[in-house]
C-alpha positions as CSV (number, residue, x, y, z in Angstrom):
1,X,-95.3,-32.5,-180.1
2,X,-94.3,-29.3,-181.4
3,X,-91.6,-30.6,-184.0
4,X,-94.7,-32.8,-185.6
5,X,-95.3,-29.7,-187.1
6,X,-92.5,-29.3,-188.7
7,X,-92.6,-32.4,-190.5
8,X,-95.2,-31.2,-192.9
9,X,-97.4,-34.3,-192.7
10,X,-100.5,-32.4,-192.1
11,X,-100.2,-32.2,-188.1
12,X,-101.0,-28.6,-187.5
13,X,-100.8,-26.4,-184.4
14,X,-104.5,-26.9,-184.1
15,X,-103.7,-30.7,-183.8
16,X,-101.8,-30.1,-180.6
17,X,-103.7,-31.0,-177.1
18,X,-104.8,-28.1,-175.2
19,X,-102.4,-28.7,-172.3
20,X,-99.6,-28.8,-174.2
21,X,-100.3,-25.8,-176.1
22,X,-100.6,-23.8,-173.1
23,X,-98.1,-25.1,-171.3
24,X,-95.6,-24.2,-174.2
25,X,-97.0,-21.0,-174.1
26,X,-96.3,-20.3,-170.2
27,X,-92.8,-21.2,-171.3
28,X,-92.1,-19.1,-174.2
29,X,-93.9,-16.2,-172.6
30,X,-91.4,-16.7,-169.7
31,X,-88.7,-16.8,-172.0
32,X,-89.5,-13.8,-173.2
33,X,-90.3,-12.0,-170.0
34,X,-87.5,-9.6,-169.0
35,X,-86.4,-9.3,-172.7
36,X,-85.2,-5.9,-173.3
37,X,-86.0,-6.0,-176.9
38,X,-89.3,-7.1,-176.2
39,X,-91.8,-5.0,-175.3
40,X,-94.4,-4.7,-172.8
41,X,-97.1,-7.4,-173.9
42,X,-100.1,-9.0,-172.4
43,X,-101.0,-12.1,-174.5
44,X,-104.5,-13.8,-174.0
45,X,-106.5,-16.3,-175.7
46,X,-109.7,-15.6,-174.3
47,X,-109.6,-17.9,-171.1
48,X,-106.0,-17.4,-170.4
49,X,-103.8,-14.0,-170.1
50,X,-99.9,-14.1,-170.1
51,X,-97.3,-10.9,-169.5
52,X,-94.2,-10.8,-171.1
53,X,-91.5,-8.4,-172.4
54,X,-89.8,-6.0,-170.5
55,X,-91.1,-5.0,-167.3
56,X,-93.8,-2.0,-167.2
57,X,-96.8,-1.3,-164.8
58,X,-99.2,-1.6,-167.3
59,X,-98.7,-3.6,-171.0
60,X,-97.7,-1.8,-174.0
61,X,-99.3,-3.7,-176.6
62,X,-101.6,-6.7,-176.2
63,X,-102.2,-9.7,-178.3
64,X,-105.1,-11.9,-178.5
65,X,-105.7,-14.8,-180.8
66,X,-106.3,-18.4,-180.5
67,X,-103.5,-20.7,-178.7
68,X,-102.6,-22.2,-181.5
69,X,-101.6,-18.7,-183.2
70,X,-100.3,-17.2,-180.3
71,X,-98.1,-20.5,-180.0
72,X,-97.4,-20.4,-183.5
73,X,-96.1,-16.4,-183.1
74,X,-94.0,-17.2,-179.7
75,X,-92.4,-20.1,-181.4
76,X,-91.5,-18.6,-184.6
77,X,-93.5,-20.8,-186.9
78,X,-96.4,-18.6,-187.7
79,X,-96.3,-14.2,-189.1
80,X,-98.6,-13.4,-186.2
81,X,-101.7,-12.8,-188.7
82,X,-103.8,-14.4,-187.7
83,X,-103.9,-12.4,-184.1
84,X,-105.6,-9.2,-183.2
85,X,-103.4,-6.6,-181.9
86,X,-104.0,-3.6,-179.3
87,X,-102.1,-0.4,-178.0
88,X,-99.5,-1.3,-180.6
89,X,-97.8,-3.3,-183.4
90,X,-97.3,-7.1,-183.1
91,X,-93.9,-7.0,-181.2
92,X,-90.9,-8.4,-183.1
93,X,-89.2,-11.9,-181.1
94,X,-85.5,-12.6,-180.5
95,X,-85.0,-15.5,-182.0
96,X,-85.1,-18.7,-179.5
């Protein structure tokens, strides 16, 4: 689903179904999670809350936004622009 995308035939991250947007997020937040170059974050999208980064008793920074941008900035296809940031700057990824 996620490498329709990339095709550039107007299938956006908005296109995606619900359940497979957050179930890519679950992933890439547990990618993430433990990464020492990645801050403490706390990623929701209103309904749902994810923790990644390195490990901390409370998050750093947290990012909100709809899935489809907080997909987009976890999977390195979108700047992260489009989120709203707090406690912090919009961490930078490791590539995946």
């Amino acid at each position: 689903e996620l490498h329709h995308v990339d095709l550039g035939i107007g299938y956006e991250l908005e296109d995606l179904p619900a359940e497979f947007s957050q179930r890519e997020i679950d992933f890439l937040a547990a990618r993430f999670s433990g990464h020492p170059d990645v801050p403490p974050t706390r990623l929701t999208d209103g309904t749902h809350a994810w923790r990644t980064g390195r490990e901390a008793t409370e998050p750093e920074v947290t990012v909100s936004g709809p899935a489809p941008e907080l997909l987009g900035w976890l999977a390195g296809r979108r700047d992260g622009s489009g989120l709203t940031l707090q406690g912090g700057p919009l961490p930078a990824l490791p590539p995946l």
